[in-house]
C-alpha positions in Angstrom: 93.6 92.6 106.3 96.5 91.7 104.1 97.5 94.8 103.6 97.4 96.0 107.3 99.7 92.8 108.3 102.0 93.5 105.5 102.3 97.8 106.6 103.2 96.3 110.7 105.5 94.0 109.8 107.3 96.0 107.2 107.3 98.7 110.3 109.2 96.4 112.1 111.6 95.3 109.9 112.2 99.0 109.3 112.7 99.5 112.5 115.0 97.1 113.4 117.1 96.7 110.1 116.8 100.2 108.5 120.6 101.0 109.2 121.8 97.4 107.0 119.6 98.7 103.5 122.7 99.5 101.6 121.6 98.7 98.2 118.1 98.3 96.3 117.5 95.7 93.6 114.8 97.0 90.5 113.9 94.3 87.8 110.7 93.2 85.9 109.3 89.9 84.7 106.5 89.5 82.2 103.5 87.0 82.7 101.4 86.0 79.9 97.7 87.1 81.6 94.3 87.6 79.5 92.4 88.4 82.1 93.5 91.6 83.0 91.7 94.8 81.7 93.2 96.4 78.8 94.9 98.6 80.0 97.6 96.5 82.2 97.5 94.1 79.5 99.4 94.0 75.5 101.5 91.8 73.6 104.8 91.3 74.2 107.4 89.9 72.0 107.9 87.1 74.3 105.0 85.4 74.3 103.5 85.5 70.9 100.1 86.4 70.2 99.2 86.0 73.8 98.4 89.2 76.4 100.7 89.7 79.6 101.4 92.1 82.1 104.5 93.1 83.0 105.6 93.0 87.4 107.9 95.8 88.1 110.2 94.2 91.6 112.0 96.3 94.3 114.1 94.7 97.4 116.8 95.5 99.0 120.1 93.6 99.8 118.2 91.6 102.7 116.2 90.0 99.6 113.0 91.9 101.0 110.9 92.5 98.5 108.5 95.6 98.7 105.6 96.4 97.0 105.6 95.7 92.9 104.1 97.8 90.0 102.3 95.8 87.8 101.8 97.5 84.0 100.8 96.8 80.8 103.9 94.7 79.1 104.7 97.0 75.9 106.9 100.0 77.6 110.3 99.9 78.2 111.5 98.7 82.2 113.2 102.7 82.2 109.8 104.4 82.2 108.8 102.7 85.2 111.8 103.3 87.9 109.9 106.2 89.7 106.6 105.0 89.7 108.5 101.6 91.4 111.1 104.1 93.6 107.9 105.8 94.9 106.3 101.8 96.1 109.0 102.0 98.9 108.2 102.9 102.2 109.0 106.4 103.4 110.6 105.2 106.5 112.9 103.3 104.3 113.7 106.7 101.8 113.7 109.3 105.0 117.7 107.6 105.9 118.8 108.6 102.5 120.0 112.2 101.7 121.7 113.8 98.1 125.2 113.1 99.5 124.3 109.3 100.9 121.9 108.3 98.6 120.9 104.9 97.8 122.5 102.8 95.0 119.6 101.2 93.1 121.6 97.9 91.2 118.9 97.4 87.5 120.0 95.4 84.6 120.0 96.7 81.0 116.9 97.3 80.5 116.7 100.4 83.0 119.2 102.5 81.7 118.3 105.9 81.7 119.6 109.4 81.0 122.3 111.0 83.0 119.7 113.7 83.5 116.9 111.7 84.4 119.4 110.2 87.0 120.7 113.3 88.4 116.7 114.1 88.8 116.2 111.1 91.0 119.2 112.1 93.3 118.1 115.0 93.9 114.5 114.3 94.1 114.3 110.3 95.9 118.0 110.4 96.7 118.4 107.1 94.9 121.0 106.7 92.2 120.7 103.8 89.5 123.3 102.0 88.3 122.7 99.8 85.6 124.5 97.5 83.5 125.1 98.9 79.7 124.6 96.3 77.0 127.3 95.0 74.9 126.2 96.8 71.5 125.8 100.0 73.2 129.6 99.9 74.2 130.2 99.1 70.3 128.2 101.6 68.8 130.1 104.3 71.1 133.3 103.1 69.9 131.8 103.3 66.1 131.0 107.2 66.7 134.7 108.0 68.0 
């Protein structure tokens, strides 16, 4: 029922809002959660000695938020961006081509490849843009 009522209305914000989706927003949170099966639950270095899950968020500029990914807490928040990408709905990625794509705003811990990013243009049309961290910057500088 939930679901059904969620897919309609999401239809008709599509429909009448499509055209203002500019930019997508892609971040996680961790919840401390010992219920969970094994599998979408591990430790996590910020909760000690306690099992969480890990919620993988996409919205767009409107602050809509679409369907999450929930995962075990232990892998990185980079291994998850096309399992979250493919969440959206396709009436959402159909507006987006390889020369228009859509500009999908992370923070540091979603930085990726240039290759795995020239994938997901091509692919989903999306390009990710994430912040770098400060010791990455340094470490570049070290190498030169």
């Amino acid at each position: 029922m939930y679901d059904k009522a969620y897919d309609e209305l999401m239809n008709l914000y599509l429909d009448n809002f499509r055209s203002s989706i500019t930019d997508l927003f892609l971040d996680s949170t961790v919840v401390p959660n010992s219920n969970l099966p094994n599998n979408l639950t591990s430790f996590c270095f910020k909760f000690k000695n306690k099992l969480s899950m890990k919620h993988n968020i996409i919205c767009d500029n409107n602050n809509i938020v679409y369907k999450y990914l929930t995962t075990s807490s232990q892998p990185p928040d980079s291994v998850f961006i096309e399992q979250t990408i493919d969440k959206l709905p396709r009436k959402l990625l159909d507006i987006y081509t390889y020369n228009k794509s859509c500009t999908s705003h992370c923070d540091a811990g979603y930085i990726i490849c240039k290759d795995i990013n020239v994938k997901l243009r091509k692919s989903k049309h999306m390009t990710i843009n994430a912040q770098y961290r400060k010791n990455m910057v340094k470490n570049k500088r070290e190498n030169k």
